[in-house]
N, C-alpha and C positions, 0 to 999 in steps of 0.2 A: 376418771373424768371428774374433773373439777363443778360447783355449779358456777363459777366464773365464769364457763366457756357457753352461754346458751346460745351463741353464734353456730355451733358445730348443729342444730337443729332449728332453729329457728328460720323461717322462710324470706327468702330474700325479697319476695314479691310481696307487696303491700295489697295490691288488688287479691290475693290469694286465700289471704283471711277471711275476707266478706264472702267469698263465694264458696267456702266449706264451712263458716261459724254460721252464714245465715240459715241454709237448711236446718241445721241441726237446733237453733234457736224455734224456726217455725215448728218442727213436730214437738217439741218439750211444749209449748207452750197449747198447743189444740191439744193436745194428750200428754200431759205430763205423769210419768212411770216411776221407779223404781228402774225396770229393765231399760224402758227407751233411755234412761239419765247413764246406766252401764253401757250402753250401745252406742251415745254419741261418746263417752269418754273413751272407747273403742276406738270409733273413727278418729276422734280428736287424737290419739295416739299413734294412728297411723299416719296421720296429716305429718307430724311430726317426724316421723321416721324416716321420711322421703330424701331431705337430705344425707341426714346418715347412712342412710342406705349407698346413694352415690358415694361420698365420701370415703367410703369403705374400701373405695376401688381406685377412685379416681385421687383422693388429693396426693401431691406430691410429697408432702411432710408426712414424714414415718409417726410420728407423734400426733399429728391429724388424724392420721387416720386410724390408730389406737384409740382415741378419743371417740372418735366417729362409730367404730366399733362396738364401743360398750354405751354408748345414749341408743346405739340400734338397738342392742339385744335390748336393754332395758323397754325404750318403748314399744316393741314388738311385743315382749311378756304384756305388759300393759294391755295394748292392742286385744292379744289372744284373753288375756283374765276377763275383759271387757262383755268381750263373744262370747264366753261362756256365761259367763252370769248372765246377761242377756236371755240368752237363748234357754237355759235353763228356767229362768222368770217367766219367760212371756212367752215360751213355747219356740221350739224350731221352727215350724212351718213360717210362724212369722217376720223369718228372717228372710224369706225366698226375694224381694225387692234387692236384696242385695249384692243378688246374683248377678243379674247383666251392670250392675254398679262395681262387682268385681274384674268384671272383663272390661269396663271403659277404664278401671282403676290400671289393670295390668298395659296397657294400650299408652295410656297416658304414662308410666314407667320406661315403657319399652323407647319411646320417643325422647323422655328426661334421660336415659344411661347413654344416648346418642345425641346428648346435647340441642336437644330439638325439641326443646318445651316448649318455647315460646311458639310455635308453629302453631299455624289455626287450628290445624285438625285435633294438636294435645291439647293446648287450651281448653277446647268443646269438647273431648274426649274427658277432662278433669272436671270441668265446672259440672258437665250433665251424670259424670258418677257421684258429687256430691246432693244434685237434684235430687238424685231415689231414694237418698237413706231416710228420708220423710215419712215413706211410706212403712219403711219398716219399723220404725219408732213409733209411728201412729198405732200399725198393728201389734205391736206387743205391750199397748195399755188394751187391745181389745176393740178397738175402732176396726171400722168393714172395710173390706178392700175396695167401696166407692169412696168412702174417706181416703183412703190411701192414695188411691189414683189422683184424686184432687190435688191433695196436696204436692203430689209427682209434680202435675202438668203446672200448680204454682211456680214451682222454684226451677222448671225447666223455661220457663216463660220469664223467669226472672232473667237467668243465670245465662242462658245464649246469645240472648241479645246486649248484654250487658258486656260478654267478652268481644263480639264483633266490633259493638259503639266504642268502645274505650278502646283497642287495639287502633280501629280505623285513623278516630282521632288521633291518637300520638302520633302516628305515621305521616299524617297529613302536618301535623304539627310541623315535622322534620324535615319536611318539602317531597316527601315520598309522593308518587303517583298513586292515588289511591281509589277505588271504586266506594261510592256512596250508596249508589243502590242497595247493595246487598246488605248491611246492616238496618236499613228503613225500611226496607221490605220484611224481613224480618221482625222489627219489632212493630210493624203493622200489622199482621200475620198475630204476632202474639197478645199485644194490646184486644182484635178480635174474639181471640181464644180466651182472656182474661175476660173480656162482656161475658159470654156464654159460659165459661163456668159460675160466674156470678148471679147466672137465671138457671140455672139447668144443675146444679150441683150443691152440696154444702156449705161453700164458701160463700160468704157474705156479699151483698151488693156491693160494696167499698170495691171489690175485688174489680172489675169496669172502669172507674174511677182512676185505680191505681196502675192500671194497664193504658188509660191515655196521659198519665203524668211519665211513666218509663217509655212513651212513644214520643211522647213533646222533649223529653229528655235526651232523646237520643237526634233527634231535627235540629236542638240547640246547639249541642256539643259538635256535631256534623256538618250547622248550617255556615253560613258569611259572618255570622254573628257569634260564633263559640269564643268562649274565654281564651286568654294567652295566659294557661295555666300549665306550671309545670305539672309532669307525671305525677309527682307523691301528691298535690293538689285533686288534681280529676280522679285520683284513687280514694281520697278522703271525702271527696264528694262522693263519690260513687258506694263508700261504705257507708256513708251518712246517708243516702237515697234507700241501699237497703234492709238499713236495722228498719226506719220509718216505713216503709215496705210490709218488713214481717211482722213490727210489730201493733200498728192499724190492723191487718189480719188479725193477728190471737184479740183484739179487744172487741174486732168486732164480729171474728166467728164465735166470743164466748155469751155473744147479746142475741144472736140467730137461738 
């Protein structure tokens, strides 16, 4: 495999970057490691894999799929080097968040090899396995598993409502019949949950704050008044909404 070809792994999905690089940005930055820096280039390598992984089976070119082959095995090694040095650093136990983040991971495959990714369920099943690797990166700098939890219910509050709102709108975009509720409700629900970890937990008061701008956020995009912006548009907004996100967090839980 050539490095010409970073097409054979690279993600097609533009919203898909923001919602696996931002967790992994939030725990470096509240606890930054040695092991959690191996643990997100882990994940970071698996993210990667996903394509090649399908490609291995499904593309039609005999030469694709050679190609696809060996950027697998590669990132896989990667992947596994990753885990281990991790886990060696920062102790096994603190990898246990990774668990049901490996079963929304397999879930979310099993719907990609059936060409059914883009379905809500894999969507939410992908974004919320990338939400817990937080917690495992926090705990193998040595932070508690209330730290941990925190951080979960951050990037799970970020990251679901963020697939609903942006899903809903495209579709609505395209003259789809679409339900509004269910994304408003939701990020009502978590906008709530962002006050209250922001009095009740180690996350900083901003944290409130930034759970009614990703609730106004999501009223705009959804309301009579949403932009006539293309997809790769509302995806660039949406990644620009949550580097600013994560990274107000790390400045101002490092001022807590």
């Amino acid at each position: 495999m050539t490095a010409s070809k970073p097409s054979v792994f690279l993600p097609k999905e533009h919203g898909s970057w923001s919602l696996a690089l931002e967790p992994l940005l939030l725990g470096l930055l509240i606890a930054p490691s040695t092991a959690g820096a191996a643990l997100a280039g882990s994940v970071l390598a698996g993210f990667f894999a996903r394509r090649p992984l399908k490609a291995s089976f499904a593309a039609a070119d005999p030469r694709r799929r050679s190609d696809a082959r060996e950027a697998l095995v590669m990132w896989m090694a990667l992947a596994l080097a990753g885990l281990i040095e991790a886990g060696a650093l920062g102790g096994w136990h603190a990898l246990r968040p990774l668990v049901p983040a490996g079963v929304l991971g397999l879930l979310f495959a099993c719907w990609d090899g059936h060409n059914d990714a883009r379905s809500m369920a894999a969507e939410l099943a992908g974004s919320a396995a990338f939400a817990l690797v937080p917690a495992a990166v926090v705990m193998l700098a040595g932070k508690t598993a209330g730290t941990a939890f925190t951080l979960m219910a951050l990037m799970l509050a970020r990251n679901l409502p963020a697939v609903l709102t942006v899903r809903t709108c495209l579709r609505a975009a395209k003259g789809t019949p679409v339900s509004r509720s269910g994304p408003i409700l939701l990020s009502g629900c978590a906008a709530a949950a962002l006050a209250l970890l922001g009095c009740f937990t180690p996350a900083p008061r901003i944290t409130g704050v930034l759970g009614l701008l990703l609730f106004f956020r999501t009223l705009w995009l959804l309301g009579p008044w949403r932009p006539a912006w293309p997809a790769r548009r509302i995806g660039q907004f949406e990644a620009a909404l949550g580097v600013l996100y994560v990274l107000l967090l790390g400045i101002f839980w490092a001022r807590c």
